[in-house]
N, CA and C atoms of all chains as a GROMACS GRO file, in nm:
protein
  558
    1UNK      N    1   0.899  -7.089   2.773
    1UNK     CA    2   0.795  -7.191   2.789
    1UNK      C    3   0.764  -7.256   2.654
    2UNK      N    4   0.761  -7.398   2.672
    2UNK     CA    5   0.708  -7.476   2.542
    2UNK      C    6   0.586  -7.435   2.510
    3UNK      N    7   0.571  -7.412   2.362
    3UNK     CA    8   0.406  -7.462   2.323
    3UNK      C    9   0.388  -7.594   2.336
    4UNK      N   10   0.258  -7.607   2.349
    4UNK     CA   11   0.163  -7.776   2.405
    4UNK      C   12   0.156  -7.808   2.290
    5UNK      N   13   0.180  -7.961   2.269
    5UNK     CA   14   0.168  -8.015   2.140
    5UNK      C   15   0.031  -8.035   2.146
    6UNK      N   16  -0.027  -8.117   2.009
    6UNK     CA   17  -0.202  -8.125   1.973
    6UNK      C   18  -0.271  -8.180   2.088
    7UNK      N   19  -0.193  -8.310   2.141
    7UNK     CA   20  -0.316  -8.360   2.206
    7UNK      C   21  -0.331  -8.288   2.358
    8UNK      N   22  -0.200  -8.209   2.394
    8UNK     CA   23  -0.194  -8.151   2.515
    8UNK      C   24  -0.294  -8.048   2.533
    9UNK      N   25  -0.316  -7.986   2.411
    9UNK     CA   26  -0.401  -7.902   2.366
    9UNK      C   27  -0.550  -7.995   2.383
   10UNK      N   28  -0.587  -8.078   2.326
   10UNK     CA   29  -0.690  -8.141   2.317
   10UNK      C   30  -0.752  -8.169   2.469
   11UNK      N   31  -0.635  -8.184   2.549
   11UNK     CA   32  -0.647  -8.241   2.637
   11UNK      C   33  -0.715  -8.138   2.767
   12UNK      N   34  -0.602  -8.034   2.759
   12UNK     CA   35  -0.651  -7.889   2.819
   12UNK      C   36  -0.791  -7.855   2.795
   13UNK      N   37  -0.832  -7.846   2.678
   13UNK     CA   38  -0.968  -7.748   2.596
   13UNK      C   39  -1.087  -7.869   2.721
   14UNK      N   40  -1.087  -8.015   2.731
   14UNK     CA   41  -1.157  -8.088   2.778
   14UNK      C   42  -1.156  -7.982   2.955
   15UNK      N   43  -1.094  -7.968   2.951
   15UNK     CA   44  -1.118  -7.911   3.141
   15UNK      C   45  -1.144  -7.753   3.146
   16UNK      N   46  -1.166  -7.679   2.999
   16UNK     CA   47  -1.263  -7.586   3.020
   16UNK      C   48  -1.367  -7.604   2.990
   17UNK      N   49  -1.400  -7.456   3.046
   17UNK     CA   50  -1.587  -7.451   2.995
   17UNK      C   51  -1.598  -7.466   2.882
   18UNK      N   52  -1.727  -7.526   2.862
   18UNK     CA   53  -1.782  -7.511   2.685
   18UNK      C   54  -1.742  -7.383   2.650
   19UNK      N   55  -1.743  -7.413   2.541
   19UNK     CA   56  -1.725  -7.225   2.447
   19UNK      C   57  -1.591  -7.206   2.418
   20UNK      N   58  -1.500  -7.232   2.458
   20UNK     CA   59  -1.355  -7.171   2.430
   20UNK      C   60  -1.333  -7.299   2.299
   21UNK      N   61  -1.248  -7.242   2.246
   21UNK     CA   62  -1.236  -7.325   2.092
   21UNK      C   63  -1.080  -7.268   2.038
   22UNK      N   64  -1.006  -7.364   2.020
   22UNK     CA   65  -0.877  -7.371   1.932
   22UNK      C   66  -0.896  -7.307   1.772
   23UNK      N   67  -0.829  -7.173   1.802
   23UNK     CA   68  -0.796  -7.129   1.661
   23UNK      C   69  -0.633  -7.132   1.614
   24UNK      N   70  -0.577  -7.222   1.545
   24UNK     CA   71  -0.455  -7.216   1.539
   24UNK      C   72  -0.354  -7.200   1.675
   25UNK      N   73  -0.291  -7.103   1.660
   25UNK     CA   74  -0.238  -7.073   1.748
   25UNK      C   75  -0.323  -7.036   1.902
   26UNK      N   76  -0.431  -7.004   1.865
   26UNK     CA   77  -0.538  -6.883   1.971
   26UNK      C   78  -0.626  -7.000   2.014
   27UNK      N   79  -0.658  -6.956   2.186
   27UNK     CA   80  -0.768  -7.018   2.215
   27UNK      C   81  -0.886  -6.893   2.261
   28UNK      N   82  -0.995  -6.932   2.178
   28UNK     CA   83  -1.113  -6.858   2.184
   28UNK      C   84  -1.185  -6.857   2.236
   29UNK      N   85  -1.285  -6.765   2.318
   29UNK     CA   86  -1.406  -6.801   2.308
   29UNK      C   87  -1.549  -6.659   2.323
   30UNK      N   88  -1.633  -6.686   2.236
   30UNK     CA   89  -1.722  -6.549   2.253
   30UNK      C   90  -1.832  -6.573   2.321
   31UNK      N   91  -1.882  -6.428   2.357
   31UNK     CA   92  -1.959  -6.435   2.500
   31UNK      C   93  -2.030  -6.345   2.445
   32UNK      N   94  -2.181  -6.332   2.466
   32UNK     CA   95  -2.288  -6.264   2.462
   32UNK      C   96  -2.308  -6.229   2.615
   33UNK      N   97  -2.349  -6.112   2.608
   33UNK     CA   98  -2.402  -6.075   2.771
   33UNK      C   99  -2.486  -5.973   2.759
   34UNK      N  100  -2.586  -5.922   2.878
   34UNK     CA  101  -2.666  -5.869   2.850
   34UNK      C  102  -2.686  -5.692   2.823
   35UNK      N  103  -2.572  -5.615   2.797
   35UNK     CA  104  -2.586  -5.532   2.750
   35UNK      C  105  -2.404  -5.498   2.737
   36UNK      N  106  -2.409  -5.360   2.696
   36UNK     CA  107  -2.304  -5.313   2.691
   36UNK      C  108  -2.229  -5.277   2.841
   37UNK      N  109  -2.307  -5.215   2.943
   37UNK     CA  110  -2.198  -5.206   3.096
   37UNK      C  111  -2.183  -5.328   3.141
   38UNK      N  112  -2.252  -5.456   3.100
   38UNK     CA  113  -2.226  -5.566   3.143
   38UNK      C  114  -2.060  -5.648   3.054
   39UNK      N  115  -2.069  -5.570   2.972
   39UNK     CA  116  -1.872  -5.627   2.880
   39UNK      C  117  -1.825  -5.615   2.959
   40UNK      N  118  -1.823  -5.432   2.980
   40UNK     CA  119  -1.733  -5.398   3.001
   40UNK      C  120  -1.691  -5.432   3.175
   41UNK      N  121  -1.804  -5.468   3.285
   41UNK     CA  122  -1.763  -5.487   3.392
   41UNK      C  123  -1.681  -5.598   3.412
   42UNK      N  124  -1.740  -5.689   3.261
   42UNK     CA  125  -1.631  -5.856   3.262
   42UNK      C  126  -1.476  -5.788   3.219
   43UNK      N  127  -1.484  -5.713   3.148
   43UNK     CA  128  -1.388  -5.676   3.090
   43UNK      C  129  -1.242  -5.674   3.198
   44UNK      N  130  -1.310  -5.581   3.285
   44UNK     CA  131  -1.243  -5.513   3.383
   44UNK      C  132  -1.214  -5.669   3.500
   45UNK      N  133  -1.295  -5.728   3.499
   45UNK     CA  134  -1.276  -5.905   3.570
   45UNK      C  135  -1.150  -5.930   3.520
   46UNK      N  136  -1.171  -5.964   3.387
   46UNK     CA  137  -1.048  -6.020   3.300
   46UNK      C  138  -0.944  -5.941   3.327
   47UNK      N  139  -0.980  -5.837   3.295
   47UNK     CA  140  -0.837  -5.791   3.289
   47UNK      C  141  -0.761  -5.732   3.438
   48UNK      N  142  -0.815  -5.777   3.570
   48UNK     CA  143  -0.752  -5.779   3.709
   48UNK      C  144  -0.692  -5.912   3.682
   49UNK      N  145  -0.780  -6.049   3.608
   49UNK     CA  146  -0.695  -6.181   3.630
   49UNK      C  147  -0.579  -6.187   3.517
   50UNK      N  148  -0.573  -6.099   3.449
   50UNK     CA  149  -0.443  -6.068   3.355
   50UNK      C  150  -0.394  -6.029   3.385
   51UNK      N  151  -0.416  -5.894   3.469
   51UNK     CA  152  -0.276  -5.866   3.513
   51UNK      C  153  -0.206  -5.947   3.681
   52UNK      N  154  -0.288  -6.001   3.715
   52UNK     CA  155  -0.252  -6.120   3.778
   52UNK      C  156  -0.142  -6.204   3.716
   53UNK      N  157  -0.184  -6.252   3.668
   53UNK     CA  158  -0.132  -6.361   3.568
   53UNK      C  159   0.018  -6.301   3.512
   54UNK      N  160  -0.038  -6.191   3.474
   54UNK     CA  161   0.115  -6.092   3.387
   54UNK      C  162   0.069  -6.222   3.261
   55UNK      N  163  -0.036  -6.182   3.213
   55UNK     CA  164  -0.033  -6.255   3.060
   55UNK      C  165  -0.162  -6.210   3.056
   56UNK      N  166  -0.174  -6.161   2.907
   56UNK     CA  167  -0.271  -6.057   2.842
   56UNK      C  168  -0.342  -6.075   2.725
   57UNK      N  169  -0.494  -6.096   2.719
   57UNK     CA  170  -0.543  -6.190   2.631
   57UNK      C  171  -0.548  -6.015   2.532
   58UNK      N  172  -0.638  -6.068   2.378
   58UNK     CA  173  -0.704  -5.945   2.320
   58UNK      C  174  -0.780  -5.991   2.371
   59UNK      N  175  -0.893  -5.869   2.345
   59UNK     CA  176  -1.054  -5.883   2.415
   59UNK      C  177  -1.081  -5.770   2.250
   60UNK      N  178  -1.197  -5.816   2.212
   60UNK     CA  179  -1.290  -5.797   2.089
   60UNK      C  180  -1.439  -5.733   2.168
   61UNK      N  181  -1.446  -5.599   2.193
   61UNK     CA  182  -1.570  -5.614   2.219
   61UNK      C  183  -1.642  -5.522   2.114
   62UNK      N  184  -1.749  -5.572   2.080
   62UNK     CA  185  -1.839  -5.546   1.955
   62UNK      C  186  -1.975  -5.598   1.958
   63UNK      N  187  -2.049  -5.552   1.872
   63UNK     CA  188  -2.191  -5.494   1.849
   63UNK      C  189  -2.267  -5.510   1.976
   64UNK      N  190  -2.228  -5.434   2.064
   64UNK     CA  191  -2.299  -5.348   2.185
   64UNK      C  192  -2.330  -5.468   2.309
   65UNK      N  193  -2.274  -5.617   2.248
   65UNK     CA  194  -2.316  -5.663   2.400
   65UNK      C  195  -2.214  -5.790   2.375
   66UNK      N  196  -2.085  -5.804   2.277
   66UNK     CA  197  -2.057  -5.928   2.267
   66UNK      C  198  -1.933  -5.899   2.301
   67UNK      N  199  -1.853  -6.028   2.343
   67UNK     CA  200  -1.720  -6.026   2.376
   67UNK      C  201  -1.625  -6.094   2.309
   68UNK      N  202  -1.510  -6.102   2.258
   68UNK     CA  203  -1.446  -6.221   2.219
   68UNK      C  204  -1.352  -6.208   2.315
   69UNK      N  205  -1.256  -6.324   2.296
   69UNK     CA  206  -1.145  -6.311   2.411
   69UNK      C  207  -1.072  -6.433   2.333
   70UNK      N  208  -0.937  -6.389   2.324
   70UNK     CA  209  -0.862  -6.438   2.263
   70UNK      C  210  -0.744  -6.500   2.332
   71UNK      N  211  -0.669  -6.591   2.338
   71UNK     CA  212  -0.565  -6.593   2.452
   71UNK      C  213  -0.416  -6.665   2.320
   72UNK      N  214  -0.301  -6.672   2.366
   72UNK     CA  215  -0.216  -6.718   2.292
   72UNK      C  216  -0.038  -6.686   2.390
   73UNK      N  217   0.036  -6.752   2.353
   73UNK     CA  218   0.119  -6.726   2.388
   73UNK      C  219   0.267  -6.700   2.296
   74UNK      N  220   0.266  -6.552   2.236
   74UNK     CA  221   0.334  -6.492   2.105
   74UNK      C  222   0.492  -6.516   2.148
   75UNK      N  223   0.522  -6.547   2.252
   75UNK     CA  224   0.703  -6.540   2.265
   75UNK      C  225   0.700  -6.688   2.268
   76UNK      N  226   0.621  -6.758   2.289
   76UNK     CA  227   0.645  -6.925   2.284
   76UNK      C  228   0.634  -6.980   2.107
   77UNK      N  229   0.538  -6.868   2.048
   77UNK     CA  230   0.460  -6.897   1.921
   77UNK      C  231   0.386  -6.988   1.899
   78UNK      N  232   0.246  -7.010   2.000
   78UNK     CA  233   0.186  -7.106   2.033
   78UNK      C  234   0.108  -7.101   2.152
   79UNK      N  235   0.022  -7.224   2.230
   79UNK     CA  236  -0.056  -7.228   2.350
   79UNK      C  237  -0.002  -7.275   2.444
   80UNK      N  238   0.011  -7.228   2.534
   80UNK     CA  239   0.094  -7.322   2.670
   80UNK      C  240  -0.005  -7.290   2.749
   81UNK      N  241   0.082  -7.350   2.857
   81UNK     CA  242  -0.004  -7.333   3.012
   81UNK      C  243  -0.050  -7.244   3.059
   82UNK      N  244   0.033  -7.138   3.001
   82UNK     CA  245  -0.003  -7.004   3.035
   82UNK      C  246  -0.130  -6.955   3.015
   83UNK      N  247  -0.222  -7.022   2.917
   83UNK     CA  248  -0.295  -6.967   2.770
   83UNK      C  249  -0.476  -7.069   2.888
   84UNK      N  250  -0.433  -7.158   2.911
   84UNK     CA  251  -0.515  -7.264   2.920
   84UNK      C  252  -0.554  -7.251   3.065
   85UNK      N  253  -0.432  -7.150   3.147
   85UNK     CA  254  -0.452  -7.140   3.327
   85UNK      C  255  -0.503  -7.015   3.329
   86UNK      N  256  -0.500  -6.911   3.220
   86UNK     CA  257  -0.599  -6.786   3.213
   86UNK      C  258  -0.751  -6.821   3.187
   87UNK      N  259  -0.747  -6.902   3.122
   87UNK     CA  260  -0.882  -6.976   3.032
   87UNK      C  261  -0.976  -6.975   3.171
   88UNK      N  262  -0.930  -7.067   3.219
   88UNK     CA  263  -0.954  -7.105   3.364
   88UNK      C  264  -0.996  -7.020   3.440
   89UNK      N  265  -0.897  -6.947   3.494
   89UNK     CA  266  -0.952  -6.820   3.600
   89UNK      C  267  -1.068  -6.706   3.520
   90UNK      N  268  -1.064  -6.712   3.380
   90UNK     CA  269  -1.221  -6.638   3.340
   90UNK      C  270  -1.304  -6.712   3.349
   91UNK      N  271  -1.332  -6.823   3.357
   91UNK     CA  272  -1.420  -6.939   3.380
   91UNK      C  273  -1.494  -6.914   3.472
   92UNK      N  274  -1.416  -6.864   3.592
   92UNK     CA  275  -1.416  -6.868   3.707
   92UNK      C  276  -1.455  -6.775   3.768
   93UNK      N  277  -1.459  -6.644   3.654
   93UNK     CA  278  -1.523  -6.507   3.710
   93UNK      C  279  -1.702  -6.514   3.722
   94UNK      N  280  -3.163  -4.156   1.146
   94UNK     CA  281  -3.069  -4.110   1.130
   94UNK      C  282  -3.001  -4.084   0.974
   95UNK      N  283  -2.957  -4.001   0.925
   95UNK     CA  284  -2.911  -4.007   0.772
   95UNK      C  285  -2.796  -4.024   0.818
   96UNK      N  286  -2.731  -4.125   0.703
   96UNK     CA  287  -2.554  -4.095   0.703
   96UNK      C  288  -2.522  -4.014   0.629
   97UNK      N  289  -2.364  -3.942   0.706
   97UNK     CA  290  -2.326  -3.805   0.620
   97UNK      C  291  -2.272  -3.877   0.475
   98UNK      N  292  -2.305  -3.769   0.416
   98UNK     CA  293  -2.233  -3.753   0.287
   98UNK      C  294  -2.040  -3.770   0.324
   99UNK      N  295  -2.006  -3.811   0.156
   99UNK     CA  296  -1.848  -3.795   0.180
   99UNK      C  297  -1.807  -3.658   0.218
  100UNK      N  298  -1.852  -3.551   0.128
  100UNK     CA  299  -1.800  -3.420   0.198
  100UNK      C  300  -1.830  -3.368   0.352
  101UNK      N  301  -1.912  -3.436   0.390
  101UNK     CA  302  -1.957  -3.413   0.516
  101UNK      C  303  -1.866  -3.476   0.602
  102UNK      N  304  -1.865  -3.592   0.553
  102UNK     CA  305  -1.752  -3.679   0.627
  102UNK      C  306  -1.611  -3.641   0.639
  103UNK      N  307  -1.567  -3.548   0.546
  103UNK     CA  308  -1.404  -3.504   0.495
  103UNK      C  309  -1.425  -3.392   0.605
  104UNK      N  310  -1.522  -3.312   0.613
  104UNK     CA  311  -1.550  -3.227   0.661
  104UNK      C  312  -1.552  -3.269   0.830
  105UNK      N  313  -1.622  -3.353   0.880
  105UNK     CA  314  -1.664  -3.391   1.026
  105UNK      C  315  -1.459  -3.423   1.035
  106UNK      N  316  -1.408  -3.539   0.967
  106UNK     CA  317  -1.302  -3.573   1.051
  106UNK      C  318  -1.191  -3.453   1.049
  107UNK      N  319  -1.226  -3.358   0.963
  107UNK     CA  320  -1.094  -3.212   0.986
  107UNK      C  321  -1.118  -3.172   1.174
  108UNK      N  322  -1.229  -3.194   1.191
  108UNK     CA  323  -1.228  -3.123   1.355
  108UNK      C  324  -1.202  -3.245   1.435
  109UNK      N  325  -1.202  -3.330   1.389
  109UNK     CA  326  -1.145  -3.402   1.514
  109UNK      C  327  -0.997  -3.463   1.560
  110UNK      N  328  -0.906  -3.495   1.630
  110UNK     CA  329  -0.806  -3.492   1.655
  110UNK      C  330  -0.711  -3.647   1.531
  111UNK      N  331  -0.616  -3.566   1.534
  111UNK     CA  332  -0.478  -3.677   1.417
  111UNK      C  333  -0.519  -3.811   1.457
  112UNK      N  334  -0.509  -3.920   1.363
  112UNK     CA  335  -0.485  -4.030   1.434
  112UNK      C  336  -0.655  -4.094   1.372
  113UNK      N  337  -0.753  -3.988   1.399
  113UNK     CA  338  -0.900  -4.095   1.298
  113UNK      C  339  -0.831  -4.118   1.160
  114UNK      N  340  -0.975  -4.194   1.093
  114UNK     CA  341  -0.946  -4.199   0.958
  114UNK      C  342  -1.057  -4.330   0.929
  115UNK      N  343  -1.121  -4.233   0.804
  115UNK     CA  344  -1.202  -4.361   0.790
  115UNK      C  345  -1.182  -4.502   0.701
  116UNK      N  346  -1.263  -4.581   0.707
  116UNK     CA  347  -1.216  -4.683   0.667
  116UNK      C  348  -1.395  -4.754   0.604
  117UNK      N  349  -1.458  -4.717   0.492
  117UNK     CA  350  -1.577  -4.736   0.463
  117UNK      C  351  -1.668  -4.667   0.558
  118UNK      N  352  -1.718  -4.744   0.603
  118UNK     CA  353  -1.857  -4.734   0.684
  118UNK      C  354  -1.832  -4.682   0.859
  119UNK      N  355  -1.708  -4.676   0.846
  119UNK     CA  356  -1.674  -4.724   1.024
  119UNK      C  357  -1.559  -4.573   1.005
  120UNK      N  358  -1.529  -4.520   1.198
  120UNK     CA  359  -1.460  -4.427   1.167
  120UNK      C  360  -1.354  -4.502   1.295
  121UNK      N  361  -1.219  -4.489   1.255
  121UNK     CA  362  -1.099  -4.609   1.322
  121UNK      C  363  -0.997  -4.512   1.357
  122UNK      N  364  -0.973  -4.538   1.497
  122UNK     CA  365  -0.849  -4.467   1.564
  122UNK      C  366  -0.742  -4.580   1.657
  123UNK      N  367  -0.642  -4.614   1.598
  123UNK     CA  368  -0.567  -4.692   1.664
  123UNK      C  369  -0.470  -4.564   1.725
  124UNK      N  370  -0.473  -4.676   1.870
  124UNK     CA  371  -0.392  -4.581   2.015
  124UNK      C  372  -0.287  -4.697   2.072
  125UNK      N  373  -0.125  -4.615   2.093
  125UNK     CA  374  -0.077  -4.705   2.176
  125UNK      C  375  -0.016  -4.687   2.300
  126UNK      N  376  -0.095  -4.746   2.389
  126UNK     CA  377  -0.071  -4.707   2.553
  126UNK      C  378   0.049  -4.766   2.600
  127UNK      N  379   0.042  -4.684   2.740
  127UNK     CA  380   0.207  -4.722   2.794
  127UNK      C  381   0.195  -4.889   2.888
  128UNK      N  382   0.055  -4.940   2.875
  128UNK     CA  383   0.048  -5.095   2.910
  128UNK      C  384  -0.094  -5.119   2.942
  129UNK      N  385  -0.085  -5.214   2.967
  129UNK     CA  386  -0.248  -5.319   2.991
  129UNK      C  387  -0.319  -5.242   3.085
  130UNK      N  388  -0.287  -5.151   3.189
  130UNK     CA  389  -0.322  -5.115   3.273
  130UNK      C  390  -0.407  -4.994   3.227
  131UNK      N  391  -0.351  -4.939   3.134
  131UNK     CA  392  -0.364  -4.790   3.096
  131UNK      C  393  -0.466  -4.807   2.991
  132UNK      N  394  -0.497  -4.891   2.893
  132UNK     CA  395  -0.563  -4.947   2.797
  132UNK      C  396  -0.680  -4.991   2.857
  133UNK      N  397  -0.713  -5.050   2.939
  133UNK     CA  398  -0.824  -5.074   3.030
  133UNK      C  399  -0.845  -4.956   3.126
  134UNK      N  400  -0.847  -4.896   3.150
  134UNK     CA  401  -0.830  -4.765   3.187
  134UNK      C  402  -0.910  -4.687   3.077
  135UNK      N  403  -0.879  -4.652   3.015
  135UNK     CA  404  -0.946  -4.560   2.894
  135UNK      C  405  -1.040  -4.612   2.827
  136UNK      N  406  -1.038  -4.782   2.834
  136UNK     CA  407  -1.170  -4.832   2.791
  136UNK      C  408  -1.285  -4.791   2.889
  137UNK      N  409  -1.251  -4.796   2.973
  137UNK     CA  410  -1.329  -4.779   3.103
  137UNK      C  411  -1.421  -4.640   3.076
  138UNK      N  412  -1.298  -4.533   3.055
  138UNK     CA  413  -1.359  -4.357   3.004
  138UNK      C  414  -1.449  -4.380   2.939
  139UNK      N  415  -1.390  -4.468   2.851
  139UNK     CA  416  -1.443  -4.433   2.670
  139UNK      C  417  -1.627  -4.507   2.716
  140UNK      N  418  -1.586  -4.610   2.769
  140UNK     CA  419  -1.740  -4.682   2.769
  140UNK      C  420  -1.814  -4.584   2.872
  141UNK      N  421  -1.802  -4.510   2.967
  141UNK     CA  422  -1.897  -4.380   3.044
  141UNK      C  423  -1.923  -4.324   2.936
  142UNK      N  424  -1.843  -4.286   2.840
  142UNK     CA  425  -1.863  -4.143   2.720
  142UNK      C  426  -1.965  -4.227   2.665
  143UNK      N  427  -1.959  -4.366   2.648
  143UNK     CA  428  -2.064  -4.422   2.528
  143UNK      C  429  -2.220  -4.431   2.566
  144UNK      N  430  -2.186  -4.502   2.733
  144UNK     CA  431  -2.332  -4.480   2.745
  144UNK      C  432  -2.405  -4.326   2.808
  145UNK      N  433  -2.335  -4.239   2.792
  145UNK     CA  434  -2.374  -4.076   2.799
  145UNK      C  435  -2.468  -4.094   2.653
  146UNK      N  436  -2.388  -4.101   2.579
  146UNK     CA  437  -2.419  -4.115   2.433
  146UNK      C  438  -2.535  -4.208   2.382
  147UNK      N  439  -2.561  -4.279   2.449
  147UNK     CA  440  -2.629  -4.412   2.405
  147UNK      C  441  -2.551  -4.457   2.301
  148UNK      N  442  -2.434  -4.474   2.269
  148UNK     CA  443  -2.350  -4.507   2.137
  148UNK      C  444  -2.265  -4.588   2.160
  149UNK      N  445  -2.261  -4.722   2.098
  149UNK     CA  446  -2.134  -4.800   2.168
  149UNK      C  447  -2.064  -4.790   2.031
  150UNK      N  448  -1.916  -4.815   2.063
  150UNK     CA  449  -1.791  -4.828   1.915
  150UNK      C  450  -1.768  -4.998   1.987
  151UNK      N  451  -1.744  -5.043   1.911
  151UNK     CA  452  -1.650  -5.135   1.863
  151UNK      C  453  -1.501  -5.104   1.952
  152UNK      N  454  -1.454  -5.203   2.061
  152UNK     CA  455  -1.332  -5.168   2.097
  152UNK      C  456  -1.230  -5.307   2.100
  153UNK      N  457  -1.128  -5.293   2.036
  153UNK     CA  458  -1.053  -5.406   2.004
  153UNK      C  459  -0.882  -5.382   2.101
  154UNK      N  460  -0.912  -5.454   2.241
  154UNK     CA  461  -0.778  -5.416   2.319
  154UNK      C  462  -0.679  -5.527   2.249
  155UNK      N  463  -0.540  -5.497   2.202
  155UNK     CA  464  -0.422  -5.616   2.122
  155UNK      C  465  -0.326  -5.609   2.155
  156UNK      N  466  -0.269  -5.703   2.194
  156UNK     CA  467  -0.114  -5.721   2.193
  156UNK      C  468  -0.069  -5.600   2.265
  157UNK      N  469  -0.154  -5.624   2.410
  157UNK     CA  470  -0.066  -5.588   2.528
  157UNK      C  471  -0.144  -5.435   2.546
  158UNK      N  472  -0.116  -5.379   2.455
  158UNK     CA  473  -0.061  -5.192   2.513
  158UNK      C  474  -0.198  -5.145   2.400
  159UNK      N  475  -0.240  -5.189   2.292
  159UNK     CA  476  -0.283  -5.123   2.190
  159UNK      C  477  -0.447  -5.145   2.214
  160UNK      N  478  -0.555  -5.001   2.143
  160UNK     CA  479  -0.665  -4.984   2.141
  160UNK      C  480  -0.698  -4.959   2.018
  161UNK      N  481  -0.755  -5.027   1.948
  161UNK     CA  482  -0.876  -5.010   1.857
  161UNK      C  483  -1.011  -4.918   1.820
  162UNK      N  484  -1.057  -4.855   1.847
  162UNK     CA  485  -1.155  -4.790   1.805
  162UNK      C  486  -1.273  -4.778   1.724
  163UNK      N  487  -1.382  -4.841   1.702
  163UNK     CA  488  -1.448  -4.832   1.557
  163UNK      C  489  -1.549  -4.805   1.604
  164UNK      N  490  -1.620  -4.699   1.554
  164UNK     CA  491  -1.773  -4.605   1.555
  164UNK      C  492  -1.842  -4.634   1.425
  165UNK      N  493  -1.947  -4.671   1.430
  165UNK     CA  494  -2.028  -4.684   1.324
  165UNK      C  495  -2.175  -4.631   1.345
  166UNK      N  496  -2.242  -4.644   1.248
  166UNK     CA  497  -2.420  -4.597   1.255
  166UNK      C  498  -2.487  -4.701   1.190
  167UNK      N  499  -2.508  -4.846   1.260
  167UNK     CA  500  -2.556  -4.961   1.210
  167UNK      C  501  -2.667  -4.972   1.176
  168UNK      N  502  -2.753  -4.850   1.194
  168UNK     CA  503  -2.882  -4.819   1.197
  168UNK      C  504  -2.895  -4.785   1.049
  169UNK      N  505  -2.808  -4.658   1.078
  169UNK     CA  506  -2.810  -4.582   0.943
  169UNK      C  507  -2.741  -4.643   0.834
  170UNK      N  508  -2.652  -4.762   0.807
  170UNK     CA  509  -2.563  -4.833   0.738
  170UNK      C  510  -2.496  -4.711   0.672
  171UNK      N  511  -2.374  -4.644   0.789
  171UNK     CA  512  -2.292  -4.574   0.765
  171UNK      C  513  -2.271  -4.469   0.856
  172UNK      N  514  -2.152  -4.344   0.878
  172UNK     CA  515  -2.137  -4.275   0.915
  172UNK      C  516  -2.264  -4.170   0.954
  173UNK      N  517  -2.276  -4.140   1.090
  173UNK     CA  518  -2.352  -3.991   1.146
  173UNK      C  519  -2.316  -3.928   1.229
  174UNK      N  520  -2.365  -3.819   1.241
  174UNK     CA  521  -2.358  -3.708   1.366
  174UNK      C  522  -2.305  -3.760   1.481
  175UNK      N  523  -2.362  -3.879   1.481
  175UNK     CA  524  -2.314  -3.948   1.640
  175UNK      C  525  -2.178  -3.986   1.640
  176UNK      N  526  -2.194  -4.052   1.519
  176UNK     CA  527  -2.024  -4.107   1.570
  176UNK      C  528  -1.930  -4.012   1.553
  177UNK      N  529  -1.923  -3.880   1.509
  177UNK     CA  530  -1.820  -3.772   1.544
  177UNK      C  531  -1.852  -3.685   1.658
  178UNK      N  532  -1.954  -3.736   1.719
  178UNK     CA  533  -1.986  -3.664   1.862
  178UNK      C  534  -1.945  -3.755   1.943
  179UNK      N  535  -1.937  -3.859   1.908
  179UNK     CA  536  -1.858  -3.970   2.048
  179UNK      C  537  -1.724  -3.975   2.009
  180UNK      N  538  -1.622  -3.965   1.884
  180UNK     CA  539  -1.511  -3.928   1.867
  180UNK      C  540  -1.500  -3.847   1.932
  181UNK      N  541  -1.553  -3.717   1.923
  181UNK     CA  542  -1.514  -3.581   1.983
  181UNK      C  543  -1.492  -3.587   2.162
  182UNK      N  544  -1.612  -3.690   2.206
  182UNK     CA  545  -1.614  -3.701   2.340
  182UNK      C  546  -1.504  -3.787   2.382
  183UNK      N  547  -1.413  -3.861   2.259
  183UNK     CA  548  -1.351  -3.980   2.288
  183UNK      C  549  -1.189  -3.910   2.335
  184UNK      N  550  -1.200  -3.813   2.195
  184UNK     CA  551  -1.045  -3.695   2.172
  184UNK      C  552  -1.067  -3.582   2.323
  185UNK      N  553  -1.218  -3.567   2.396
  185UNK     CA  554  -1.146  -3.477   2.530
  185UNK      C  555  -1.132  -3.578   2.674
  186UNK      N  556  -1.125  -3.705   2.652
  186UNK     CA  557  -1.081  -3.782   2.752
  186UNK      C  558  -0.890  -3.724   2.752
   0.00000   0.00000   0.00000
């Protein structure tokens, strides 16, 4: 799979939710929630629509109620569709 | 809460299982699972053990298969009792 050039990228980030943000290669985004069993129940969201997907974000979870979530696509070396249609289905949780 | 001393600290990580090691303020165990499945899975353990504990670590799931670990005493700005009692609870999962 190709990586998305800039504006494809630009273009994608417009049809998610606020919050997710282009880091280089990575699309981001962090989440506050209201305690710690509340991560981890997203956690467990995410990661049924990953392994859905068969594509596997990192997840950052730290100081007792925050999330990061990272997405990328390392065999393309870059963001594809792949990266931007996960984005999506956490959106969606 | 007091944070332990270094000898205390040299001392706390001899009983707990290969693989800790500290790193300043924080006590860090990188794990590598046999996949996404299994890694979420043990986050799952690990976060029951935490809120037994009232203690959350820091958990960083990466590149697929791998777990992160980091215990701290943010209270205490540094290592305590707790966080080698939630290691310990972490090493009989």
């Amino acid at each position: 799979m190709e990586p998305l050039t800039d504006p494809e990228i630009e273009a994608s980030l417009a049809e998610l939710a606020r919050g997710w943000r282009r880091d280089g290669s990575k699309l981001v985004r962090d989440l506050e929630l209201e305690n710690f069993v509340a991560v981890i129940a997203l956690v467990d969201r995410i990661a049924e629509a990953a392994e859905s997907a068969d594509h596997h974000p990192d997840l950052l979870i730290h100081d007792y109620r925050h999330l990061r979530v990272e997405l990328s696509t390392h065999s393309a070396g870059g963001l594809t569709a792949r990266d931007f249609s996960l984005a999506a289905a956490i959106d969606a949780l």
